[in-house]
Each structure stands twice: as structure tokens, then as C-alpha cells.
C-alpha atoms as an extended CHARMM CRD file, in Angstrom:
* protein
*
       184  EXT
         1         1  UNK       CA              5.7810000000      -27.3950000000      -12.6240000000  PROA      1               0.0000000000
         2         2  UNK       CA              6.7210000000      -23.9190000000      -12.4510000000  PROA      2               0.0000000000
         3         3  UNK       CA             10.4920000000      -24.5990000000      -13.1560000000  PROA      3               0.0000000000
         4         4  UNK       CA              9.4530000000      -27.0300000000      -16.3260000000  PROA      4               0.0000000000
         5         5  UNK       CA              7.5640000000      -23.4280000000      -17.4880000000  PROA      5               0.0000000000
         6         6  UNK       CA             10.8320000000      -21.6380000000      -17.1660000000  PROA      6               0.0000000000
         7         7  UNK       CA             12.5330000000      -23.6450000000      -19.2960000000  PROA      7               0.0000000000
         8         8  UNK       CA             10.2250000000      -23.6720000000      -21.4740000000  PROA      8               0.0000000000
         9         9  UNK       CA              9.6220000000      -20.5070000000      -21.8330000000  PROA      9               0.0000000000
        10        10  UNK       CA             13.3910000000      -19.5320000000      -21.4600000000  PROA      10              0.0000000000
        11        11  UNK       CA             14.5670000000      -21.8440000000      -24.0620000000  PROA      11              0.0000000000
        12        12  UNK       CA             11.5740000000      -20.0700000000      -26.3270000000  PROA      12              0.0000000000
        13        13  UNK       CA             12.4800000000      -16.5210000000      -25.3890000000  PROA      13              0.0000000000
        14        14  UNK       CA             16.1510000000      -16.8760000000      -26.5110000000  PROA      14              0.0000000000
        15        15  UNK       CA             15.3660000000      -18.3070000000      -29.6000000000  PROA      15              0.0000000000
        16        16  UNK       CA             12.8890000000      -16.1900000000      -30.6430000000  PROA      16              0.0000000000
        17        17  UNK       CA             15.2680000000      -12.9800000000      -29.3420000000  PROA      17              0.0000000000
        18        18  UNK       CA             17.9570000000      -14.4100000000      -31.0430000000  PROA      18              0.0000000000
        19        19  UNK       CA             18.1330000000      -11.2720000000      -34.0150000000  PROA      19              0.0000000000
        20        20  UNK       CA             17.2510000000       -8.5940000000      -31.1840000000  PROA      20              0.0000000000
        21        21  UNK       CA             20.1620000000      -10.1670000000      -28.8650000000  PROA      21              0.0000000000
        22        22  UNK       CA             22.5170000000      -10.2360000000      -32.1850000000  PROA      22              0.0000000000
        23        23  UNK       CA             21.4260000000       -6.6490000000      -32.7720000000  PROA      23              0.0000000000
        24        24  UNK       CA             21.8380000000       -4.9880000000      -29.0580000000  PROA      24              0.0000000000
        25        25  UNK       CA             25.4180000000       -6.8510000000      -28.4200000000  PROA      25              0.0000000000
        26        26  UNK       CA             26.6740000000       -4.6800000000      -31.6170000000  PROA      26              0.0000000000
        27        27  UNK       CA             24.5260000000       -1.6790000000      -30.4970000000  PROA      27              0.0000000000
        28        28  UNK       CA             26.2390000000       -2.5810000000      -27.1960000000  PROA      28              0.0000000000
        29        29  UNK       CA             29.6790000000       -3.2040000000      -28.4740000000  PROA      29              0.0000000000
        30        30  UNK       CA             29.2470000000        0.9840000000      -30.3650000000  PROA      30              0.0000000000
        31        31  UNK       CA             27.9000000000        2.5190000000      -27.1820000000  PROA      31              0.0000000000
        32        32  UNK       CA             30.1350000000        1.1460000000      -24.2200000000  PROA      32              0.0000000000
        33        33  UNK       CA             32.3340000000       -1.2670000000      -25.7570000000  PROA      33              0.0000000000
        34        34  UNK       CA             30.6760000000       -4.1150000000      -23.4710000000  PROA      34              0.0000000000
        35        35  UNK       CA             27.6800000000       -5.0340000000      -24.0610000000  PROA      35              0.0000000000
        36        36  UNK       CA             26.8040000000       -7.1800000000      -21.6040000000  PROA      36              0.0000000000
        37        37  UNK       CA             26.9840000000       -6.5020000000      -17.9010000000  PROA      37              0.0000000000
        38        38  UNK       CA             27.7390000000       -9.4530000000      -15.2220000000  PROA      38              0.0000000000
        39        39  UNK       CA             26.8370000000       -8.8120000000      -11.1220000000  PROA      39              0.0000000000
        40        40  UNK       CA             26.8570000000      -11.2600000000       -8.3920000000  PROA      40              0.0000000000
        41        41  UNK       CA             23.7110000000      -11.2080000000       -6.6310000000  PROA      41              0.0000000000
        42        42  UNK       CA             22.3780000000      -12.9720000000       -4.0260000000  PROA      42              0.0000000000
        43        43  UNK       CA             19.9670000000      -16.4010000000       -5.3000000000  PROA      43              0.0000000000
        44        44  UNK       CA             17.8920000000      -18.8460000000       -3.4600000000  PROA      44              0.0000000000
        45        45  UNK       CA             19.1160000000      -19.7300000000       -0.4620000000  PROA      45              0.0000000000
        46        46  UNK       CA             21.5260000000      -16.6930000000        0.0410000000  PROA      46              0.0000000000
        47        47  UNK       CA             23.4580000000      -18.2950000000       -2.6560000000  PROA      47              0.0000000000
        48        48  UNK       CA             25.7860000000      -15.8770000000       -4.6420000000  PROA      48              0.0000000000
        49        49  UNK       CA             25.4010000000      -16.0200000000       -8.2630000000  PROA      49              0.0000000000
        50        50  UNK       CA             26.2850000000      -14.3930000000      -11.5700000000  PROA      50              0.0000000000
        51        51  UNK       CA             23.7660000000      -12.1860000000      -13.3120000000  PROA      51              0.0000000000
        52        52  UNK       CA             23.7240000000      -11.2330000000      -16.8750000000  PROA      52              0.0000000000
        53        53  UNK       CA             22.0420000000       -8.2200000000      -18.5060000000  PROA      53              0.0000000000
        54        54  UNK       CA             22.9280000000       -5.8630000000      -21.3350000000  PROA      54              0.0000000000
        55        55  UNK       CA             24.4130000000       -3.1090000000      -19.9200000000  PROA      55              0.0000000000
        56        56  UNK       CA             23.1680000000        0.2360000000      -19.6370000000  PROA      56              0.0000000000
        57        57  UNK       CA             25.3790000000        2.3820000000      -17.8870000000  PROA      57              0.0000000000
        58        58  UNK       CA             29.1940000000        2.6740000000      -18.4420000000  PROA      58              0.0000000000
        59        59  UNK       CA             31.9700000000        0.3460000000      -17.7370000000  PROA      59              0.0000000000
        60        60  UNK       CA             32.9740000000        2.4160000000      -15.2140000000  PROA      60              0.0000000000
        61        61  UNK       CA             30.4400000000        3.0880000000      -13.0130000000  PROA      61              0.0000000000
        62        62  UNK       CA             30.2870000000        1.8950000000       -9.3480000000  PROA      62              0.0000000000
        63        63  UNK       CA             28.3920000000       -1.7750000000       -8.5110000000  PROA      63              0.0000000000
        64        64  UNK       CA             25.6100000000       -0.0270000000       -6.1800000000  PROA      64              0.0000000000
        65        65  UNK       CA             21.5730000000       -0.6270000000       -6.3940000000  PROA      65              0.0000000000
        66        66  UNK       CA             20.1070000000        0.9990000000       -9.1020000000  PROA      66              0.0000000000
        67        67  UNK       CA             18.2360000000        3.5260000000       -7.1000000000  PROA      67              0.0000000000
        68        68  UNK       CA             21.4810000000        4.8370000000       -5.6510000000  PROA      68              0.0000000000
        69        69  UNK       CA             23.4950000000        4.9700000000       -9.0080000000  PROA      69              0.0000000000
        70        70  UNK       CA             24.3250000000        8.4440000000      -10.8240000000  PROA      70              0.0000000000
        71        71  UNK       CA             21.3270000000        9.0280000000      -13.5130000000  PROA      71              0.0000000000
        72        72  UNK       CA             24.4660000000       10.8320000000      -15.7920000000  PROA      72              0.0000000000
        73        73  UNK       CA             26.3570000000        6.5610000000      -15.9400000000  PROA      73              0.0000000000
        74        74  UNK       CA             22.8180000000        5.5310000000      -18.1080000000  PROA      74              0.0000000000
        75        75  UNK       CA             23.6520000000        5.9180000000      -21.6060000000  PROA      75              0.0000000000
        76        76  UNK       CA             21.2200000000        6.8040000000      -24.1970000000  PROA      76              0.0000000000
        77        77  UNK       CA             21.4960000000        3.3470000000      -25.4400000000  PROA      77              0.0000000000
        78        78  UNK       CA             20.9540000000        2.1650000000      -21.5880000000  PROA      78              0.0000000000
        79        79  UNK       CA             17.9450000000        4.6700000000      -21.3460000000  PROA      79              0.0000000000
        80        80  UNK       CA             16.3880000000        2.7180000000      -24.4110000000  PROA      80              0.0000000000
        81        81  UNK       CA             16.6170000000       -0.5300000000      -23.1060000000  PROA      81              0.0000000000
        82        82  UNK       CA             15.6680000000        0.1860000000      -19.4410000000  PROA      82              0.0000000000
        83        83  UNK       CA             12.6740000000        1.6860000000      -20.6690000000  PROA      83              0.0000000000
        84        84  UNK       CA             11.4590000000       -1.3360000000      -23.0220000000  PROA      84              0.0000000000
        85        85  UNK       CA             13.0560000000       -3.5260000000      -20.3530000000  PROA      85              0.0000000000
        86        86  UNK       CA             15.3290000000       -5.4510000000      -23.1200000000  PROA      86              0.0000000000
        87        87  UNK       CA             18.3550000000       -5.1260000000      -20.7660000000  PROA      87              0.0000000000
        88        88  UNK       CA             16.9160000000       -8.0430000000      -19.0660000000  PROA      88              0.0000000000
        89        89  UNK       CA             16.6950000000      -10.4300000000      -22.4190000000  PROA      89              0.0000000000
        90        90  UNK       CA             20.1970000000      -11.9490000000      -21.1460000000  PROA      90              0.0000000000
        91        91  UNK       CA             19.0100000000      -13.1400000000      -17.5800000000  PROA      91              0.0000000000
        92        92  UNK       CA             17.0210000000      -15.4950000000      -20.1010000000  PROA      92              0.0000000000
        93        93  UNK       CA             20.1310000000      -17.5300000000      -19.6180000000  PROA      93              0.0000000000
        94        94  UNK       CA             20.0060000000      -17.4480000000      -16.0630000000  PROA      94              0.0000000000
        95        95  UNK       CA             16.8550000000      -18.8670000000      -16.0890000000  PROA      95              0.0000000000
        96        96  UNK       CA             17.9970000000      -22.1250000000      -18.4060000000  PROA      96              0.0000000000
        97        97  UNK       CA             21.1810000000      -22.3840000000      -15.7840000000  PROA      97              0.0000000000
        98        98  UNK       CA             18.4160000000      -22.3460000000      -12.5140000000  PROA      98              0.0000000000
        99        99  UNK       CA             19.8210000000      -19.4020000000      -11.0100000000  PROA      99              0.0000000000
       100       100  UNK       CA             16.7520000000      -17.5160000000      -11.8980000000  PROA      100             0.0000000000
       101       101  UNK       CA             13.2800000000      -17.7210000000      -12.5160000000  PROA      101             0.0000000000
       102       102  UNK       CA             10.6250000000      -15.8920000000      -14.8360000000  PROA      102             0.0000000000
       103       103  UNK       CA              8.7210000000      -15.1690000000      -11.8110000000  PROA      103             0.0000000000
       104       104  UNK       CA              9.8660000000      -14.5830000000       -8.4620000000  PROA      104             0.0000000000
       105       105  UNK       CA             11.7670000000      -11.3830000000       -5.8900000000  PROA      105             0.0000000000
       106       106  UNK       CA             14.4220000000       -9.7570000000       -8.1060000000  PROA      106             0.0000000000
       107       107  UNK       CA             17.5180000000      -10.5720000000       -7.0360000000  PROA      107             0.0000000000
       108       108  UNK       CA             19.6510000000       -8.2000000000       -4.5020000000  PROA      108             0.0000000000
       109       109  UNK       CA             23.5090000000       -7.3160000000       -4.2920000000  PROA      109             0.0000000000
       110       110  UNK       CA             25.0730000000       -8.7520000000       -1.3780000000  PROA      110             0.0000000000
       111       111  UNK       CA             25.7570000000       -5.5080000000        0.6060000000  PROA      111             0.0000000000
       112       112  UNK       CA             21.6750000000       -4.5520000000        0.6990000000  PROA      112             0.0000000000
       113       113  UNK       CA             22.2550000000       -5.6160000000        4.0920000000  PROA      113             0.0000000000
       114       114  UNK       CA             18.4580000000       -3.8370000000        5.6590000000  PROA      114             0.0000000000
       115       115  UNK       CA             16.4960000000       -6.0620000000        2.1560000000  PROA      115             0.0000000000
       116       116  UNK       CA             18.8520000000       -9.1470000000        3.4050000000  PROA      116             0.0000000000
       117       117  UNK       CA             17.2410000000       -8.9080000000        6.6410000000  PROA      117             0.0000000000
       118       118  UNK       CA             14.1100000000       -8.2130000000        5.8600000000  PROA      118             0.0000000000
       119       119  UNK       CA             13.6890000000      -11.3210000000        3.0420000000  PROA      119             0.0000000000
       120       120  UNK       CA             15.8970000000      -13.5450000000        5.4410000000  PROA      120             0.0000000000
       121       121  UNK       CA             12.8220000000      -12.7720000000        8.3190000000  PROA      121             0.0000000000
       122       122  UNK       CA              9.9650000000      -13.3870000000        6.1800000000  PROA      122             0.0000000000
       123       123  UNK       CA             11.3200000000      -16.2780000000        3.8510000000  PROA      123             0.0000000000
       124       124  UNK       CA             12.1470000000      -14.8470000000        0.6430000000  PROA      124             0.0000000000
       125       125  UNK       CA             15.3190000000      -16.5290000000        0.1170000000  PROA      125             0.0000000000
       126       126  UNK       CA             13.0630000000      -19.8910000000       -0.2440000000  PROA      126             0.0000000000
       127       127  UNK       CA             12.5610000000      -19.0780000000       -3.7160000000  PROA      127             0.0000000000
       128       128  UNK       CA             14.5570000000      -18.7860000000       -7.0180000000  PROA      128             0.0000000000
       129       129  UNK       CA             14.7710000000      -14.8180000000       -7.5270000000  PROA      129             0.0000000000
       130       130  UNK       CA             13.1010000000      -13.9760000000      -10.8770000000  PROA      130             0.0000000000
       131       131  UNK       CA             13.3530000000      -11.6880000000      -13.6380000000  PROA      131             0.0000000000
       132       132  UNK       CA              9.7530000000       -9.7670000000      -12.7970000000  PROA      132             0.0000000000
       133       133  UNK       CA              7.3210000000      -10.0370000000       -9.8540000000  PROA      133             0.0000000000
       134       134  UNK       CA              4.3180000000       -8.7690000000       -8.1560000000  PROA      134             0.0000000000
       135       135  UNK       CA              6.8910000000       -5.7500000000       -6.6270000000  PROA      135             0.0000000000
       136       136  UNK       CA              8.0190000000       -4.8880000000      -10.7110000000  PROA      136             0.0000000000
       137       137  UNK       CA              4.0690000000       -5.0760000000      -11.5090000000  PROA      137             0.0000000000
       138       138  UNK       CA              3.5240000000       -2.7090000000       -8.8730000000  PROA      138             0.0000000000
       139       139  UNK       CA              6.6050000000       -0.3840000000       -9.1580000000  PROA      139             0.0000000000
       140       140  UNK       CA              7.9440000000       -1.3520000000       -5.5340000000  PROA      140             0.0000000000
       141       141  UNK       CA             11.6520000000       -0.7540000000       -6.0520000000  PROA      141             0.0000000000
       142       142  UNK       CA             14.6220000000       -1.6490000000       -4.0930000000  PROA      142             0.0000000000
       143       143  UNK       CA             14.7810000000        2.0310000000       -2.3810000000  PROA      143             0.0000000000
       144       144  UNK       CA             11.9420000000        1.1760000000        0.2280000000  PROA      144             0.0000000000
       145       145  UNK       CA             13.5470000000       -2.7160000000        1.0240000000  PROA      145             0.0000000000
       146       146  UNK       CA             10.9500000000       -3.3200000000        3.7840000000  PROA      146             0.0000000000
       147       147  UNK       CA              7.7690000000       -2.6850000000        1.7390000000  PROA      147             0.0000000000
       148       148  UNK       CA              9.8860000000       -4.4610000000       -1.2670000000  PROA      148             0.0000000000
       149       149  UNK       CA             10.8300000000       -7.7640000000        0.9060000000  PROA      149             0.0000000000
       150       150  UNK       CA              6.9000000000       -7.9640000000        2.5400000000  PROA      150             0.0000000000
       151       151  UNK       CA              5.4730000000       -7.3680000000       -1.4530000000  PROA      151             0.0000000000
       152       152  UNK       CA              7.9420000000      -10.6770000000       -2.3100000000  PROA      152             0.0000000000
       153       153  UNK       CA              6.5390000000      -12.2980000000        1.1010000000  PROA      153             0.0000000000
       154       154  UNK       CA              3.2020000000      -11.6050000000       -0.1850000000  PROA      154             0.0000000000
       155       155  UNK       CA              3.5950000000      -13.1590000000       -3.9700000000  PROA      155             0.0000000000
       156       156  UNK       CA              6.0070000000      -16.0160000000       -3.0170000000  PROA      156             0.0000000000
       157       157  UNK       CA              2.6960000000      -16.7870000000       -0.4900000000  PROA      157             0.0000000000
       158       158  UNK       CA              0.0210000000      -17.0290000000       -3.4060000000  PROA      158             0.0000000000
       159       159  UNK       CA              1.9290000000      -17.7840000000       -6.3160000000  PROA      159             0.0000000000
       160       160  UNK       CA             -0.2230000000      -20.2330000000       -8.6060000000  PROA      160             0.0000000000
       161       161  UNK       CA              0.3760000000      -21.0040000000      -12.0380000000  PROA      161             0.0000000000
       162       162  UNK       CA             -2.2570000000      -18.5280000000      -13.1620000000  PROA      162             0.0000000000
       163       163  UNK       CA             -0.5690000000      -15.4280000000      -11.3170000000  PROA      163             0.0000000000
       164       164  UNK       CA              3.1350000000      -16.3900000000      -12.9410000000  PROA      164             0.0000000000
       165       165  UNK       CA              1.7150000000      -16.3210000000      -16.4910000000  PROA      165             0.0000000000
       166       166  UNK       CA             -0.4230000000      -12.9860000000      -15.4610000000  PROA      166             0.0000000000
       167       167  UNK       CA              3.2880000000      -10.8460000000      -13.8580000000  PROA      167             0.0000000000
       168       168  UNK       CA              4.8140000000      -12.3150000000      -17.3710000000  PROA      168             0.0000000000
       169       169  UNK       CA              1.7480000000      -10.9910000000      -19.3320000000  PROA      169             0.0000000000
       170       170  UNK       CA              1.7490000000       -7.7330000000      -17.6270000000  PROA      170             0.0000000000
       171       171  UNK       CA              5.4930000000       -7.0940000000      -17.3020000000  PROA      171             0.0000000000
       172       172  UNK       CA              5.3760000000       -7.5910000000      -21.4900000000  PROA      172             0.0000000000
       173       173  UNK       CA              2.6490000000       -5.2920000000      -21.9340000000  PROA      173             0.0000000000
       174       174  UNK       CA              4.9280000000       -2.2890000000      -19.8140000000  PROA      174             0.0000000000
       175       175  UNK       CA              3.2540000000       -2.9210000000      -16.6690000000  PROA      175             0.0000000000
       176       176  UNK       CA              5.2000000000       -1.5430000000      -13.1090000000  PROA      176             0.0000000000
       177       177  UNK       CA              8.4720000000        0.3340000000      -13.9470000000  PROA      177             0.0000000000
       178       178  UNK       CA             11.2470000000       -1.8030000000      -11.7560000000  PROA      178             0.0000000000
       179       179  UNK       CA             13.8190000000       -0.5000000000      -10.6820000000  PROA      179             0.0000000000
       180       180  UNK       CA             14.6200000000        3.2310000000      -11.6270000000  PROA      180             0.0000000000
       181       181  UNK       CA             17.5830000000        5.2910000000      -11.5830000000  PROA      181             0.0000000000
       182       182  UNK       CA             16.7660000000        7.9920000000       -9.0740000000  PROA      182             0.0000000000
       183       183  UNK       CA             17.1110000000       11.7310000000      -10.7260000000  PROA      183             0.0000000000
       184       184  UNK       CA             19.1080000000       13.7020000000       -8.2660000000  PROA      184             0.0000000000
């Protein structure tokens, strides 16, 4: 049921965005000269996939966890749609492909070997990864991966249709902050 509400949803979402997409790849295009950002991260199952989101730091910054990146790579553009969480519109897409879901652990890079671990021991990977959570709700980030992988343990235990259409609600009305770009 959950996966017929994600493409739902999904299929909504991107039509609806469709003017705000148009708008941020050409705000995209001005700021970095690529708007759109592509990562393989690690899906259901351990299974690599390809992730889509606007970008929001240069082209040429290093393919780390955002907690570990360099705060000066976010451009002002980037520091826009971090904040109002629009650099995640195109994961929409991943969604409609079932890489993603709406709800579920965000999805890690392959080499966050010690978050790996932790999800591998307590199930995580069981699950589609999803664009917000009970650990974005909550502002658990990937920089404490044990705390992070037992939050995912905990939601992926109780999720009911009730709590995925609450983390939606909540992550739309600016709840939790996600993941942050640690100021150094």
C-alpha cells in the first residue's frame, strides 16, 4: 500500500513542481552550470543506485557525506534550496523508478562503512531508503551513524500508514533540519 502512495504522490509532486523544477534547472544552469547533481548511493538491499537532486555545491567539490563537506562548496543558490529543502524535488523521480521512497532511512554513500554496519546489523537495508524520515524529523544526521541507523531501526519498526503521511506533513511544514553542512 505504501508503494501505491508513492506513486501517487510522486507522480502528483512532479506535476505540480513542474514550473518550480523549470525555474531552479535555469537558476541552476546561472549558478553552477549543472543543475542537477547525480550520486550513487546505497538502496534496499545494499543495492547501488543513482540519486538525483539539484545541486547545491559546485561541480567540483569532492563526493563525501554532507557533514564532512567544505561549508565554502554550498553556493548561495545551494544555501537557498538546502534550507527550503527543494534540492530534493528531483529524487521525486527516484521515487516513480522504485529506487526510493517518500518515507523511509535516507540513503548512504557506499564508503559510510561504520552506518553500513550499523543498518546491515539492525535491518535497515530491508527497506526502500526515502526522501525524509523519523531521523530528518528529528535532526539525526549522518555524523552520529549509530544513533542515525538505531532512529531508522526504530521507524522502519512502527511505520503505519498514519506515521508516513505525518514525516511527509512535518518535513513540508520545515520540521528536523537533515543533513547539514558542518561550519568548520
Amino acid at each position: 500500500m505504501i508503494r501505491a502512495f508513492d506513486v501517487i504522490l510522486a507522480a502528483c509532486g512532479l506535476v505540480v513542481a513542474v514550473p518550480v523544477i523549470l525555474f531552479l534547472l535555469l537558476a541552476g544552469l546561472v549558478d553552477t552550470g549543472s543543475p542537477l547533481f547525480f550520486q550513487v548511493r546505497v538502496g534496499q538491499n545494499r543495492q547501488p543506485f543513482r540519486l538525483v537532486k539539484f545541486r547545491t555545491m559546485r561541480p567540483d567539490t569532492a563526493s563525501v557525506a554532507t557533514h564532512l563537506a567544505d561549508p565554502s562548496a554550498v553556493t548561495s543558490l545551494g544555501r537557498f534550496l538546502r534550507r527550503t529543502k527543494l534540492d530534493e524535488l528531483p529524487q521525486l523521480w527516484n521515487v516513480l523508478k522504485g529506487d526510493m521512497s517518500l518515507v523511509g532511512p535516507r540513503p548512504c554513500l557506499s564508503n559510510q562503512a561504520e552506518l553500513i554496519e550499523a543498518r546491515e546489523r539492525l535491518g535497515v537495508f530491508g527497506v526502500r531508503p526515502g526522501i525524509t524520515g523519523l531521523a530528518q524529523i528529528q535532526g539525526v544526521d549522518m555524523s552520529t551513524p549509530s544513533r542515525l541507523a538505531e532512529t531508522d531501526a526504530r521507524m522502519i519498526a512502527s511505520l503505519g500508514v498514519m506515521d508516513y503521511f505525518r514525516y511527509i506533513a512535518l518535513t513540508l511544514l520545515g520540521r528536523g533540519a537533515g543533513d547539514r553542512v558542518q561550519k568548520r
